[in-house]
N, C-alpha and C positions, 0 to 999 in steps of 0.2 A: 504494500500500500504506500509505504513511503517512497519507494523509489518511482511510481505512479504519480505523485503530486508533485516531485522533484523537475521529473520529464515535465509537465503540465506549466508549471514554475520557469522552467527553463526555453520553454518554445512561446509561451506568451515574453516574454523578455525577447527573444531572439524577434519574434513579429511585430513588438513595438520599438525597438533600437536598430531594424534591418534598416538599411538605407543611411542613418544618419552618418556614418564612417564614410561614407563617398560624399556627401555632400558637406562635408567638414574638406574633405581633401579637395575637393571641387573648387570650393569656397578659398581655401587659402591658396590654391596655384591660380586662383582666376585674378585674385585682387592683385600677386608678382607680379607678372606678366597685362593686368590692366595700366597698373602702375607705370612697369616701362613701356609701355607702348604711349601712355597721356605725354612722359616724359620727354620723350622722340617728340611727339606731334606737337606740343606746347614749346619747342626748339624751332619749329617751322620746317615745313618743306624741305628747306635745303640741308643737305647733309653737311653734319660738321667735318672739318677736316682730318681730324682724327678720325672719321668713319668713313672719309673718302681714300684714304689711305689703307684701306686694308685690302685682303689679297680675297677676293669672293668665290665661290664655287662656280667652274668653268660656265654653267647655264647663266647664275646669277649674273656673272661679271659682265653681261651683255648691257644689261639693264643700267646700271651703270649707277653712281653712290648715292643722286639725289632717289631717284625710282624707288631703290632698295633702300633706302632711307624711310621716306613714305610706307612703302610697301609693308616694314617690318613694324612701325607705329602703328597702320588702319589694320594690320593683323592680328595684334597682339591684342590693340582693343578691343574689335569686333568677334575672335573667337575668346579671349578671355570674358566678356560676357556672355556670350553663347554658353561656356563651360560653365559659368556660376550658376545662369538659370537653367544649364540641366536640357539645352536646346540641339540637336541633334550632337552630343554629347562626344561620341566617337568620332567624330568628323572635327569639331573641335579640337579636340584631345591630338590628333593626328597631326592637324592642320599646326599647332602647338609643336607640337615633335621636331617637326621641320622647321619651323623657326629657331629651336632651341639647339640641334644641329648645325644649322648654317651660322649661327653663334659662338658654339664650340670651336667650327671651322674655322672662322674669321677673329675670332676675337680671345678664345678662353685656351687656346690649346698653346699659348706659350712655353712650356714648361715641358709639351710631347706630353706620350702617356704616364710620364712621372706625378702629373701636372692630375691625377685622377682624385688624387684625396688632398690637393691643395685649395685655398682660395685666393689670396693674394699676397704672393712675395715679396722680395725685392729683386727675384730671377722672371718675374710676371706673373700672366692668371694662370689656375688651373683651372680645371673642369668640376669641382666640386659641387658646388650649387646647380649647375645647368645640369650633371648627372644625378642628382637628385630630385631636380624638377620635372627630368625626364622618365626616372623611375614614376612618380607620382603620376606623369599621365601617360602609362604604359598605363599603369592599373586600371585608368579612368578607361583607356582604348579598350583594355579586352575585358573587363567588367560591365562596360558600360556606366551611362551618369547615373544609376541606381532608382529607388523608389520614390524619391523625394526630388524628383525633377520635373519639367516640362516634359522630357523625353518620354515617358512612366506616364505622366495626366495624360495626355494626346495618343501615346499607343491605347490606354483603356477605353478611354472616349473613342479611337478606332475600330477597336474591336467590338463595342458593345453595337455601337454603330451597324456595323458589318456584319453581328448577329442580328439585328433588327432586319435587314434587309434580306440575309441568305438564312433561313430558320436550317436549323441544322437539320441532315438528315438522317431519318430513323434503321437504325439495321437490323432491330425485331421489333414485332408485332406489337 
């Protein structure tokens, strides 16, 4: 009997706390990455010098430091909000990845792969913070943005939808 109300005890907790651990990590890589991205844009348009000076990923480097400038500011904003409210989540999360890469690339990877558990020396950056905000939305990519998202309200309301319309079909009498 006791180990009956334990389970009982233990899966109402699990049903009222499911969800919130994604949208806590949601929450805190969306407002990083909203932050720099306001930061970029609230610099204006033009890339500074120090961010026209660096060496970009062969596709990037076509585009050229102002574009990729822009580009990395209306990105970080518009999917960092996306990721907070939970709005096609994985697409976010991805679209994040890649920025957070081309970052690494450009800017954090001073130090080589030495440079993995460093943040800032006086030999330059390392990758510390960028590989952990990238672990954080690897989780968010292949978990998805969880219960407690737009993604989550919009599939229900999808679905309840799409039963209203296609009544399911019976396979006994």
């Amino acid at each position: 009997m006791m180990s009956s109300s334990l389970t009982s005890i233990a899966c109402k907790t699990r049903d009222h706390a499911d969800g919130w651990g994604l949208l806590a990590l949601r929450l805190f890589v969306a407002q990083e990455f909203v932050q720099a991205g306001w930061m970029k844009l609230s610099a204006g348009l033009t890339a500074p010098e120090w961010f026209a000076g660096l060496d970009f990923p062969p596709l990037l480097a076509w585009l050229g430091p102002d574009l990729n400038w822009a580009a990395a500011g209306f990105g970080e904003v518009a999917l960092g909000l996306a990721l907070a409210l939970g709005l096609a989540g994985r697409l976010a999360a991805l679209g994040l990845l890649f920025i957070t890469w081309v970052a690494v690339y450009t800017v954090h990877f001073d130090l080589g792969w030495a440079g993995w558990n460093q943040i800032d020396t006086d030999d330059g950056l390392g990758f510390k913070v960028p590989l952990m905000l990238a672990l954080m939305l690897l989780a968010i990519l292949l978990q998805g943005a969880g219960r407690l998202s737009l993604d989550a309200w919009l599939g229900t309301r999808w679905v309840r939808r799409g039963h209203d319309r296609h009544p399911a079909i019976q396979t006994h009498p």
